[in-house]
C-alpha positions in Angstrom: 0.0 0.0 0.0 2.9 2.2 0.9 4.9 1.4 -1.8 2.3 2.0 -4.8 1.0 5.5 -2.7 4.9 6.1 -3.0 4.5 5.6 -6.6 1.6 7.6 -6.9 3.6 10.0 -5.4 6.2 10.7 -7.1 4.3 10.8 -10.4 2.6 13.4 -9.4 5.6 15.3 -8.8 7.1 14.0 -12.2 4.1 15.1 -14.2 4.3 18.6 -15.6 1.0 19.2 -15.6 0.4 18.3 -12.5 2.5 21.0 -10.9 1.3 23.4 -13.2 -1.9 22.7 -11.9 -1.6 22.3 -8.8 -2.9 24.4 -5.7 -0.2 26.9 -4.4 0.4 26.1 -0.7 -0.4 29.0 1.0 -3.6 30.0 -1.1 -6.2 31.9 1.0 -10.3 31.0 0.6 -10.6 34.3 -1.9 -7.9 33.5 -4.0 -8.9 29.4 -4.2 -12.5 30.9 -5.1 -11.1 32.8 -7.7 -8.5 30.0 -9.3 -11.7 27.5 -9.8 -13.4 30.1 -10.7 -10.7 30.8 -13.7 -10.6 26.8 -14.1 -13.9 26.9 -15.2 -13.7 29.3 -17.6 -11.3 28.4 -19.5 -12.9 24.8 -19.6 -16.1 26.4 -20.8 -13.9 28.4 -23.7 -11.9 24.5 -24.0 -15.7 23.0 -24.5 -16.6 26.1 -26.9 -13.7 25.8 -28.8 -14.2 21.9 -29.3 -17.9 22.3 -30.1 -17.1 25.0 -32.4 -14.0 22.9 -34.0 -17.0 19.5 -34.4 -19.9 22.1 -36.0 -17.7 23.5 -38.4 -16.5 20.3 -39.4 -20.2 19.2 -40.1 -21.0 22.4 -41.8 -17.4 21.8 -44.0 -19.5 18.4 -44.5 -22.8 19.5 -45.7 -21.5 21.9 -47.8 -19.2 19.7 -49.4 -22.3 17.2 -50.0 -24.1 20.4 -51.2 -25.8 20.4 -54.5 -23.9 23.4 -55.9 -25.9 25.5 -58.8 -24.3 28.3 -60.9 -26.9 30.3 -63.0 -25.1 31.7 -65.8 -25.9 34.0 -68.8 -25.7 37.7 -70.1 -27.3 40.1 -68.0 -30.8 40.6 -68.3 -31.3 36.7 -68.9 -33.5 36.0 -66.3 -30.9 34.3 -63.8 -31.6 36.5 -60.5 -35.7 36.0 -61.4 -34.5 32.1 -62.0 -33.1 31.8 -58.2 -36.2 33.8 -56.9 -38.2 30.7 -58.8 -36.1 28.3 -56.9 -36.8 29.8 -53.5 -40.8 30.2 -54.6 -41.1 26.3 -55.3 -38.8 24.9 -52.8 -38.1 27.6 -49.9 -40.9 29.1 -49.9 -40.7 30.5 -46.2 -37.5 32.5 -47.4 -39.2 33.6 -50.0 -42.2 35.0 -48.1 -40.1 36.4 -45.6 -38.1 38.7 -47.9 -41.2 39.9 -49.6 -41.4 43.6 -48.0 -37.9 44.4 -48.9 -38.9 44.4 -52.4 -41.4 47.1 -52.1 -38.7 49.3 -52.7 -37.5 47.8 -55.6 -41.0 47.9 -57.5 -41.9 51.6 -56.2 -38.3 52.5 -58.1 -39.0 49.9 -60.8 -42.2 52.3 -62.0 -40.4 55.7 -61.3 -37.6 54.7 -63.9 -40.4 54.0 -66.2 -42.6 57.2 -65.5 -39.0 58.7 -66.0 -38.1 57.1 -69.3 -41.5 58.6 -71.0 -41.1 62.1 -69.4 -37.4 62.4 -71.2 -39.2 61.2 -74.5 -42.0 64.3 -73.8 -39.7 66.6 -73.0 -37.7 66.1 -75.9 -40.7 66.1 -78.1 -42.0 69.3 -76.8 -37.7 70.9 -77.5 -36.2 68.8 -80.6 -33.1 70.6 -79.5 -33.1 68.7 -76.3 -31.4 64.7 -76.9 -33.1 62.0 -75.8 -31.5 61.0 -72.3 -29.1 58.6 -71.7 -30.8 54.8 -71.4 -33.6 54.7 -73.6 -34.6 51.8 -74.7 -35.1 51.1 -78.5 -36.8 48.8 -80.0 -35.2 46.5 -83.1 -33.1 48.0 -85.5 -31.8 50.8 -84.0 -28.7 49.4 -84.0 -27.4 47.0 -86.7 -28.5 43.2 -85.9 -25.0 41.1 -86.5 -24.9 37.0 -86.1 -21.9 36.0 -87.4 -21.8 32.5 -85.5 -25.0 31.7 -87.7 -24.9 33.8 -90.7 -24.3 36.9 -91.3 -27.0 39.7 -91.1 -28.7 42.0 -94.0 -27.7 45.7 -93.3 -30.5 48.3 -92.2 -31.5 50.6 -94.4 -29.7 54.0 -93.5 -33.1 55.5 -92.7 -33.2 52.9 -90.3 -30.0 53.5 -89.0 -31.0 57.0 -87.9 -34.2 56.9 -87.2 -34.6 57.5 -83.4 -32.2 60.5 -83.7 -34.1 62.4 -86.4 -36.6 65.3 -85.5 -40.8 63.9 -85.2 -43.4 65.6 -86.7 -46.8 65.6 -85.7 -46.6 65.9 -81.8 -50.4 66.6 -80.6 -49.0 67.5 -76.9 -51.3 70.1 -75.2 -51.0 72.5 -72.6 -52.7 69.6 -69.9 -49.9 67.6 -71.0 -47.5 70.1 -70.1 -48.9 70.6 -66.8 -48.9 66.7 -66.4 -45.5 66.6 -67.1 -44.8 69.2 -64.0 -46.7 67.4 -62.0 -45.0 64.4 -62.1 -41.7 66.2 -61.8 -42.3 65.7 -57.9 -42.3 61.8 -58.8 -38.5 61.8 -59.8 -37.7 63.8 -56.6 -38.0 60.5 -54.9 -36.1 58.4 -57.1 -32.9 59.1 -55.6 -34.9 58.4 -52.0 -35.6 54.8 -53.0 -32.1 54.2 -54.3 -31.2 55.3 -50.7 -33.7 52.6 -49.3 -32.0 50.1 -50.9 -28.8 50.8 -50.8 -27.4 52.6 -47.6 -24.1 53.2 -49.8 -26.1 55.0 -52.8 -25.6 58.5 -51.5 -21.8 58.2 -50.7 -21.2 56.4 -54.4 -23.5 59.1 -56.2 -21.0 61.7 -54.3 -18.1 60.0 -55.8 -19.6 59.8 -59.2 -20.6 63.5 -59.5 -16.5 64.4 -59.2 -15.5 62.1 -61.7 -14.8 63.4 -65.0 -17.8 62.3 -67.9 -16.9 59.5 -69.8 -16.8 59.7 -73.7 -20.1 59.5 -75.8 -18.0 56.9 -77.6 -16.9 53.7 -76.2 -14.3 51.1 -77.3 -13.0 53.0 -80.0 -16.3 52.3 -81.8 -17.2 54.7 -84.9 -20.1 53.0 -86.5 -23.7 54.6 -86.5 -24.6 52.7 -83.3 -21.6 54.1 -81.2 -22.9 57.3 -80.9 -26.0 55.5 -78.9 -23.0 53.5 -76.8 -22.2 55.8 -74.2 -26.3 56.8 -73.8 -26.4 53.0 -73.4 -23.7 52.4 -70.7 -25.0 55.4 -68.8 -28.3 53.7 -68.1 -26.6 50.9 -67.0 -25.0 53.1 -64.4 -27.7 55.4 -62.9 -29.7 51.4 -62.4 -29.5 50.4 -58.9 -27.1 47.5 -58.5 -26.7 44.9 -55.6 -23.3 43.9 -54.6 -22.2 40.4 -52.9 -22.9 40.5 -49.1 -24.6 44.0 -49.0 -27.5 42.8 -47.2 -30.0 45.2 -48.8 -32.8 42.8 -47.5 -32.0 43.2 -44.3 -31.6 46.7 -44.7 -35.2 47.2 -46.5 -36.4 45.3 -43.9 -35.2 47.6 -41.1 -38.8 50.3 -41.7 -40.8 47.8 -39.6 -37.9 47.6 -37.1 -38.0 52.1 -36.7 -41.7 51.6 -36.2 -40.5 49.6 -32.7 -38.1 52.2 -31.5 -39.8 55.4 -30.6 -36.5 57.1 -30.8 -35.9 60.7 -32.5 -33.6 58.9 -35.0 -35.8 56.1 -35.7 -38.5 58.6 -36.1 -36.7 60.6 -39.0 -35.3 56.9 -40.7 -38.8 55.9 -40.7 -40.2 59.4 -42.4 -37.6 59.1 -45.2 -38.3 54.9 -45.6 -42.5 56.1 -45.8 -42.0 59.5 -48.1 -41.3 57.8 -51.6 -44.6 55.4 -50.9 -46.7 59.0 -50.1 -45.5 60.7 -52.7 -46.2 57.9 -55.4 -49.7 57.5 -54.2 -50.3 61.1 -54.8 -49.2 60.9 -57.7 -51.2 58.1 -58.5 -53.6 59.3 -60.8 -51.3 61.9 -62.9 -49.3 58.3 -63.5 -51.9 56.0 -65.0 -53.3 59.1 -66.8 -49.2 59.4 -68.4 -49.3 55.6 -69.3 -53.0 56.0 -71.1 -52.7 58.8 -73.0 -53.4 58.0 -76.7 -50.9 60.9 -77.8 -47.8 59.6 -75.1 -48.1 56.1 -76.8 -48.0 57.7 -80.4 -44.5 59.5 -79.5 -43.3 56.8 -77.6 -44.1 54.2 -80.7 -43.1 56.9 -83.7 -40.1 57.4 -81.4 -39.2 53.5 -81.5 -38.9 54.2 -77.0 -40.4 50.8 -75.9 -41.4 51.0 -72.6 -43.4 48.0 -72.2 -40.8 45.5 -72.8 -38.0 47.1 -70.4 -37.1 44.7 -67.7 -39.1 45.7 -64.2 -42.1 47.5 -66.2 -45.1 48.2 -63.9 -46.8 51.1 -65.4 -49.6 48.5 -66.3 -50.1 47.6 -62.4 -49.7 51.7 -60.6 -53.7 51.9 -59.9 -52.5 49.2 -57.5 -48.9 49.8 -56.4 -48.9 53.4 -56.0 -50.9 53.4 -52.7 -49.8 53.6 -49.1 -51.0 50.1 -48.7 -48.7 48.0 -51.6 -47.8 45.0 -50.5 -46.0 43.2 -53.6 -47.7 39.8 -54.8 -45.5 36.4 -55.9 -45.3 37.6 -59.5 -44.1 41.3 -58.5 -41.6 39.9 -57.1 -40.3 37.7 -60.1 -40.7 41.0 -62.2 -38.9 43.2 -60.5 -35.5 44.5 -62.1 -32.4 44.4 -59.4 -29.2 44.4 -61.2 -26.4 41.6 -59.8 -23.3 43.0 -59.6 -20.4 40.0 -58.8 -21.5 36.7 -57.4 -23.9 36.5 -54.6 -24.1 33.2 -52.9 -28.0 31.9 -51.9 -28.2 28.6 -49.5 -31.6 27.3 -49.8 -33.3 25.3 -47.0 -35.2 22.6 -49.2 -38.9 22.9 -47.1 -40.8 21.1 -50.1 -39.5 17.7 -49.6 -41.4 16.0 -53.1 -38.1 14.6 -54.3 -37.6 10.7 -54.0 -34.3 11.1 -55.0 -32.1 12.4 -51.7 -33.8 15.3 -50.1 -32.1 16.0 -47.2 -28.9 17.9 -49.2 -28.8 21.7 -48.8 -28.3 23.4 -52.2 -26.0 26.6 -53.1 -26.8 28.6 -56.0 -25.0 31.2 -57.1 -26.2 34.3 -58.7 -23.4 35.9 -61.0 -23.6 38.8 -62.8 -24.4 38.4 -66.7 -22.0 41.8 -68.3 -19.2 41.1 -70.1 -17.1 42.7 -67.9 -18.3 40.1 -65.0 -17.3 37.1 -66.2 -13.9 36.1 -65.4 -15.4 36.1 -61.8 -17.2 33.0 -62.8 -14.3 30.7 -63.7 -13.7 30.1 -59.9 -17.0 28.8 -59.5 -16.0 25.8 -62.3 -14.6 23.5 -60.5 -16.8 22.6 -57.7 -20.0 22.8 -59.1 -23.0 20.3 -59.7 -24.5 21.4 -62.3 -25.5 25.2 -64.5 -28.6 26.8 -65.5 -27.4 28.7 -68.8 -29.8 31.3 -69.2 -30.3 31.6 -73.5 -32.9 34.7 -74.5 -33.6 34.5 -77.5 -34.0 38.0 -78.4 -32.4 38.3 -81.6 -34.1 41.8 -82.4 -31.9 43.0 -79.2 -28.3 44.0 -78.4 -26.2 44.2 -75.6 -26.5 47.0 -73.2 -22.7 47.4 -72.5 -21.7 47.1 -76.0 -24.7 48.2 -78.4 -22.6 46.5 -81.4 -23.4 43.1 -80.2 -26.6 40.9 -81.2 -27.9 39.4 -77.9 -28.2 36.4 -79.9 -24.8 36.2 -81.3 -23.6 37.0 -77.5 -25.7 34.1 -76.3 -24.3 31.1 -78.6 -20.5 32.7 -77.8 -20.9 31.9 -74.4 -22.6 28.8 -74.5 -19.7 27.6 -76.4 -17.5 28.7 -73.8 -19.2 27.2 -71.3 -20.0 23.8 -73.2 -16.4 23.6 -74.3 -15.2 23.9 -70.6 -12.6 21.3 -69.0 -13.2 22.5 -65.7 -17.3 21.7 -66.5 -16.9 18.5 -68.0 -18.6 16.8 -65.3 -21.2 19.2 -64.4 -24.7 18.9 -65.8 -25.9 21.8 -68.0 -29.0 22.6 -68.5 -29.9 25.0 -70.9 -33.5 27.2 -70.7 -34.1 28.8 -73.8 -35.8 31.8 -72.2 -38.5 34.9 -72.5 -40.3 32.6 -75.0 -42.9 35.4 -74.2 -40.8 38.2 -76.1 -40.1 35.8 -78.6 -43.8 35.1 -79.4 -44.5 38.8 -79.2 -41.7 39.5 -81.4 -42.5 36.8 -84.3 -46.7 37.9 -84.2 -46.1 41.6 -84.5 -44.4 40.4 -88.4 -40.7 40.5 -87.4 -39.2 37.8 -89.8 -36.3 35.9 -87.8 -34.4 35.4 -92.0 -34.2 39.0 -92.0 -31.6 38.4 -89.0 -30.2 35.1 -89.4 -30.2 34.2 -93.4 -29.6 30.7 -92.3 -33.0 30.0 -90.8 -34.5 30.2 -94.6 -36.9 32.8 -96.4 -39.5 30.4 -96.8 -39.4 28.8 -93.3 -42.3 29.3 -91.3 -41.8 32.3 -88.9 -44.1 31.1 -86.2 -42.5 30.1 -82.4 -42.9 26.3 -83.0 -40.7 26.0 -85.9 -38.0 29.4 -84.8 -37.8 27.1 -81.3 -37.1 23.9 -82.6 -34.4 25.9 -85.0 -32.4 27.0 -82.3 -32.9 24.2 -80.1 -31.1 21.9 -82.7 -28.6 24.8 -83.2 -27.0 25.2 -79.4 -27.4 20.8 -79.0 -25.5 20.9 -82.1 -22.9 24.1 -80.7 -22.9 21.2 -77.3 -22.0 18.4 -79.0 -19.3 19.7 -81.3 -17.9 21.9 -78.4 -18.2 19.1 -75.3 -14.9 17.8 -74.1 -16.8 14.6 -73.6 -20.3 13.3 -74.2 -23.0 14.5 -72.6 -26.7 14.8 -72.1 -28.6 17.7 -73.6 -31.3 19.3 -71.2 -33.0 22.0 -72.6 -36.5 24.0 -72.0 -38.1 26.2 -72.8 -38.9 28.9 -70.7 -40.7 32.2 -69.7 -38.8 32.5 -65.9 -41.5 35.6 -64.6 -44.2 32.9 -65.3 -44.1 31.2 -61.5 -46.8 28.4 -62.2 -45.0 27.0 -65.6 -41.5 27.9 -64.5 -41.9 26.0 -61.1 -43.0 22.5 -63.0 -39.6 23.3 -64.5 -37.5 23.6 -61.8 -39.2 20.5 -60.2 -38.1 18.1 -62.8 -34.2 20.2 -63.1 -34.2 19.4 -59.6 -35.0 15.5 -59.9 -32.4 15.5 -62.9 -29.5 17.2 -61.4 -30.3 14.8 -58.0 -30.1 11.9 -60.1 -27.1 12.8 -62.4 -25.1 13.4 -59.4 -26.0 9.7 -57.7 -24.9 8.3 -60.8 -21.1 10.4 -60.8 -21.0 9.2 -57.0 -22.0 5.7 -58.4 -24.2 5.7 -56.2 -26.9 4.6 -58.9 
């Protein structure tokens, strides 16, 4: 007994942290107190630690069993309304939960619009005055090009010119003079609902003012449409524009939050949140009587300004969004225009569980922003992803914003042969929607011949949506094939993403074919 207490002993003495540890020999009741009292700290920050070290581990886990989705495409494509489809049919909590901060978004939305025709009046009433910067034309304005399927017919010169010439035949009256005043107060607020949504508008608009104007002339461009380019770009720059991690949500969230605090602060925040929404619904009447007018549509259509077709139109729905009381619906939401500016990751919480095929993985889908100038921020995104939306419009009346000398169309099937030619995406499943079938059909019955733009399709083709569709569905699984390092499925629909009901049905069977195409890489199935 002696000899193994002996023992016992002298490893006690032996053991480093045992004298470390233990009690000093003359320590008073206060000072003990406050030694265990240390102990236990720094075992509860030892316990913190370890339980931080295990959850972070099992979040590293998830996320690396996470179905990762990239939604690519040029901008304006319908990618960001494609992810706000996603969280509509599967997350729909999270969907739901967002929907006030997009008031904000839809109130400025129908300002830019009211805007856009007031610039088109104005100048009609002074032909001196140019049209402002960002209007947006319809087809032709700018020469149609599609090289990667056949090369275009020129416009006619007229054609060419025909949006800067002066209009005859105005039948503006005094009472639209005075309308036009009168919804001068509207624009006032424009810069106000910037503010809502961005808290760093007013510091960037500072910044902006002191930088010298850029060119009217972009690129080094001299043909008839580069006179239009830097009109063009400047639109893109007064939009309002979301960055990665700017929490505008949260912040457009935060009026309900004032209402709580009955501070002086809080008070003022919440009178500057509440002024655009006042002043729109006085102005509610003077805007549907702009949008109605027989003789502002005449302008607006001999001037070639389409309104109705820019992304985040409204004016059709102000007798019910210009009021105090505007709560936006499912399909507000999907319409509304809120440029994406980098890559913005989304996790989505799958609450609709109708998948038989693994249902308990989280997915990641990243929203990337569509310019030209964006997209070497993508290639990062390559090599750990599960599968890619490619967003195709076919819009082949339409060029690009940023560079007005580029078909949309021609844009389009560049990319996707990028993307389908890929080593990095080999493995990845892409699926392509060919999109805004909506414009397409609108385009086609208003007499627009798709062989006056692409030769290839054949003069005596039928130019009706079936037959264009099926055209350029065999043309990009044709592009895929040829350009695929490897062989590969081809997914394609067809698409119209601000339609929730048909676009959801979609995204239901995407989801059970990404699911299962990734079981199969795992060999799993």
């Amino acid at each position: 007994m002696t000899s193994s207490n002996g023992v016992g002993h002298r490893q006690s003495i032996d053991d480093p942290f045992a004298r470390l540890t233990r009690a000093p020999t003359h320590e008073t009741p206060d000072e003990r107190s406050r030694r265990l009292e240390m102990e236990e700290m720094a075992a509860r920050r030892n316990r913190e630690i370890e339980d931080g070290l295990v959850e972070t581990k099992k979040l590293m886990e998830r996320r690396r069993r996470a179905i990762k989705v990239l939604l690519l495409g040029q901008a304006e494509s319908g990618k960001s309304t494609t992810l706000r489809n996603f969280q509509l049919t599967f997350a729909p909590s999270q969907f739901h939960a967002e929907r006030s901060a997009w008031r904000y978004v839809i109130q400025l939305n129908l300002v830019q619009s009211v805007r856009v025709i007031l610039d088109v009046l104005n100048a009609e009433i002074d032909p001196a005055t140019p049209l402002s910067p960002g209007l947006p034309h319809r087809a032709n304005s700018i020469t149609p090009r599609l090289p990667l399927l056949a090369a275009a017919p020129s416009p006619t010169s007229s054609n060419q010119h025909q949006h800067h010439q002066p209009l005859s035949g105005a039948r503006l009256t005094n009472e639209h003079r005075k309308l036009i005043l009168r919804l001068g107060a509207l624009l006032a607020i424009e810069p106000l609902l910037q503010a809502c949504i961005d808290p760093d508008y007013a510091a960037r608009s500072v910044l902006a003012a002191s930088s010298p104007p850029p060119s009217s002339r972009i690129d080094g461009d001299n043909s008839p449409a580069g006179s239009i380019a830097y009109a063009l770009r400047a639109k893109a720059s007064r939009e309002i524009v979301v960055r990665p991690g700017a929490g505008w949500k949260r912040f457009t969230s935060a009026a309900k939050r004032f209402s709580k605090d009955k501070s002086v602060e809080a008070a003022e925040k919440e009178r500057v949140m509440d002024e655009p929404t006042a002043v729109l619904s006085a102005c509610r009447e003077d805007i549907i009587a702009l949008w109605n007018d027989d003789a502002v549509r005449d302008i607006l259509r001999r001037r070639g300004i389409d309104v109705e077709h820019m992304p985040g139109f409204f004016l059709n729905d102000a007798v019910r969004i210009a009021t105090t009381n505007y709560e936006p619906t499912d399909d507000d939401i999907l319409r509304a225009r809120l440029r994406t500016l980098g890559v913005e990751e989304h996790h989505l919480k799958m609450e609709n569980h109708t998948s038989i095929i693994d249902s308990t993985r989280d997915w990641i889908i990243y929203d990337v922003g569509g310019c030209r100038g964006n997209r070497d921020k993508w290639v990062p995104y390559f090599d750990d992803i599960t599968a890619i939306i490619f967003l195709a419009p076919l819009l082949f009346t339409q060029t690009l914003a940023e560079a007005p000398t580029i078909n949309r169309l021609e844009d389009t099937i560049a990319l996707w042969k990028k993307i389908c030619a890929n080593p990095l995406l080999q493995r990845a499943t892409i699926v392509l929607f060919l999109n805004k079938m909506d414009i397409l059909e609108r385009t086609l019955e208003s007499g627009v011949k798709l062989s006056d733009y692409v030769p290839s399709y054949g003069v005596d083709a039928p130019n009706d949506v079936k037959n264009v569709k099926k055209y350029f569905r065999n043309k990009l699984k044709a592009f895929q094939k040829a350009f695929s390092p490897q062989p590969r499925y081809f997914y394609c629909h067809e698409t119209s993403v601000i339609d929730s009901r048909s676009t959801s049905v979609i995204l239901i069977t995407v989801r059970e074919g990404i699911l299962h195409n990734n079981l199969v890489e795992a060999n799993v199935l």
